[in-house]
C-alpha positions in Angstrom: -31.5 16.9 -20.3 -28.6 19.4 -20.1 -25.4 18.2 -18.0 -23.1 20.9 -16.9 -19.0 19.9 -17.3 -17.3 18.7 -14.1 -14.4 21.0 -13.3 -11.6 19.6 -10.9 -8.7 22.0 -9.3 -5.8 19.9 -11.8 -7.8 21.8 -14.6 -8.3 24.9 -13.2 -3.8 24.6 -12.7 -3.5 24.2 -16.2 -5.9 27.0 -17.3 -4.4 29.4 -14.8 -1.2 28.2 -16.5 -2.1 28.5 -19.9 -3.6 32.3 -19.2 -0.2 33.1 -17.8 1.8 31.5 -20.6 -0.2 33.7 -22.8 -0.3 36.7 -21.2 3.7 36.7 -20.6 4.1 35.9 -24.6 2.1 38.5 -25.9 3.4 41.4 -23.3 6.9 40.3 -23.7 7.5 42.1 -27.1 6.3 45.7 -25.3 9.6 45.4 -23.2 12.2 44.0 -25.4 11.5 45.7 -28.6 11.3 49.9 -29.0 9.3 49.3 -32.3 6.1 48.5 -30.2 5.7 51.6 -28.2 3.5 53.3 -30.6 -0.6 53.3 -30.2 -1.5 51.5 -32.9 0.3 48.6 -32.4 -0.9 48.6 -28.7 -4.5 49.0 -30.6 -4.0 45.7 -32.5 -1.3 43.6 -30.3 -4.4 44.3 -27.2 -7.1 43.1 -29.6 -5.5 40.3 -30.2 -4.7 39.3 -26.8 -8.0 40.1 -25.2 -9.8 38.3 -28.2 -7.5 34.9 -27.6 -8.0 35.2 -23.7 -12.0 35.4 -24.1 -12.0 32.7 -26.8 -10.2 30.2 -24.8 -12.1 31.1 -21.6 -15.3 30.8 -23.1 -14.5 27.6 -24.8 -13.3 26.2 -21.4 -16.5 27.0 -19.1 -19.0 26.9 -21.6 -19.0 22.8 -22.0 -21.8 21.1 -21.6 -23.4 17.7 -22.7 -27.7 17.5 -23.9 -29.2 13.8 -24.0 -31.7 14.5 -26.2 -34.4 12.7 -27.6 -32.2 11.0 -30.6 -29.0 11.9 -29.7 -26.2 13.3 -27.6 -24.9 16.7 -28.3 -21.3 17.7 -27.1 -20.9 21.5 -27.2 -17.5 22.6 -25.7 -16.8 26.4 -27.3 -17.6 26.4 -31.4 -17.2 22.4 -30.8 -20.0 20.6 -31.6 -20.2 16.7 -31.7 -24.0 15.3 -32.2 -23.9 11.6 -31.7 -26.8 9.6 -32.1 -27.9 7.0 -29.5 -28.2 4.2 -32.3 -25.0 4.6 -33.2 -23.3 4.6 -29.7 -21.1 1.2 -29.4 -20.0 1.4 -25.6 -18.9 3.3 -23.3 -16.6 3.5 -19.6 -14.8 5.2 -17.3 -11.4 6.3 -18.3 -8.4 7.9 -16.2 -6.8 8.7 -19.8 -7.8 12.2 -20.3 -4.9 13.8 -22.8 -4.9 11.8 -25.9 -7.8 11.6 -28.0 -11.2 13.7 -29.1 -12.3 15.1 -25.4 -14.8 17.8 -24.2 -14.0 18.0 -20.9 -12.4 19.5 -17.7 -12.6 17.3 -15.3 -10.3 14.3 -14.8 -12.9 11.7 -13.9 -14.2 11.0 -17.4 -16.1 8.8 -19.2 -15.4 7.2 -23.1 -17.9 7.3 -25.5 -17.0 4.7 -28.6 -19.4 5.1 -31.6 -19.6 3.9 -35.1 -19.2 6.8 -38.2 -18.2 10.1 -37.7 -14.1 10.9 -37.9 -13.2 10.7 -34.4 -14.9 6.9 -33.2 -15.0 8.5 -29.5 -15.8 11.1 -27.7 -14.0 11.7 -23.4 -16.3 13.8 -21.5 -16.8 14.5 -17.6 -20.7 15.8 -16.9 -21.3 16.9 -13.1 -23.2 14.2 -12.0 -22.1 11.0 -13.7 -24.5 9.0 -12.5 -27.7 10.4 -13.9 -26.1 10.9 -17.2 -25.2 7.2 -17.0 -28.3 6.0 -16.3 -30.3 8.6 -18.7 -27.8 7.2 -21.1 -28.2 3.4 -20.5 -31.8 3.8 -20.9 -31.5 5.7 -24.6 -28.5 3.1 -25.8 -29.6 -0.4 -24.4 -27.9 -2.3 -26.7 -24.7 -0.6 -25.9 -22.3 -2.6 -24.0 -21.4 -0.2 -20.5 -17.6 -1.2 -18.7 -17.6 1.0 -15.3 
């Protein structure tokens, strides 16, 4: 089953933030510097820009989280995390969303711990949090659950 990421208006701040940010660092050197007033730097610096501002928009709306038969995939942009239900430890709610491995855009999250891998958890924020905990409960029964 396919869970689409929660998306809150504090995250939708900091990405209208960070599209600003960019766009005023890469536009700035067009105003300040003669050397940049030629077309093929336009070309390139424009590439650039429009390929960053794509990338990080697609990398922010396209997360979503599959409970699978075996596992749990976490796809957030070219980020793929596949964790498998027998290796899941616990998992809760967490209000700490900006340290650690998360997928997520939403500020009501949940911590995944699990055993191998490089990372040992995993924050993410599905839409409807309840169905993915119970779908989840049922795959990892032996998994201890702190909500």
């Amino acid at each position: 089953m396919v869970f689409e990421a929660a998306r809150d208006s504090h995250f939708r701040t900091l990405m209208t933030k960070a599209v600003t940010n960019m766009t005023l660092m890469l536009v700035f050197p067009f105003f300040f510097n003669q050397a940049t007033h030629n077309i093929w730097f336009i070309l390139v610096w424009s590439s650039i820009y429009l390929f960053l501002l794509v990338s990080f928009i697609v990398s922010v709306t396209k997360i979503r989280y599959e409970l699978n038969e075996n596992y749990l995939l976490v796809k957030g942009g070219p980020i793929r995390s596949k964790i498998p239900y027998d290796k899941i430890i616990s998992y809760n709610t967490t209000a700490d969303i900006y340290c650690g491995y998360r997928v997520l855009t939403a500020s009501d999250a949940i911590e995944i711990f699990y055993e191998g891998g490089v990372r040992r958890s995993v924050k993410i924020a599905p839409k409807d949090q309840e169905t993915f905990l119970e779908i989840l409960r049922a795959q990892c029964p032996k998994a201890q659950m702190t909500l």
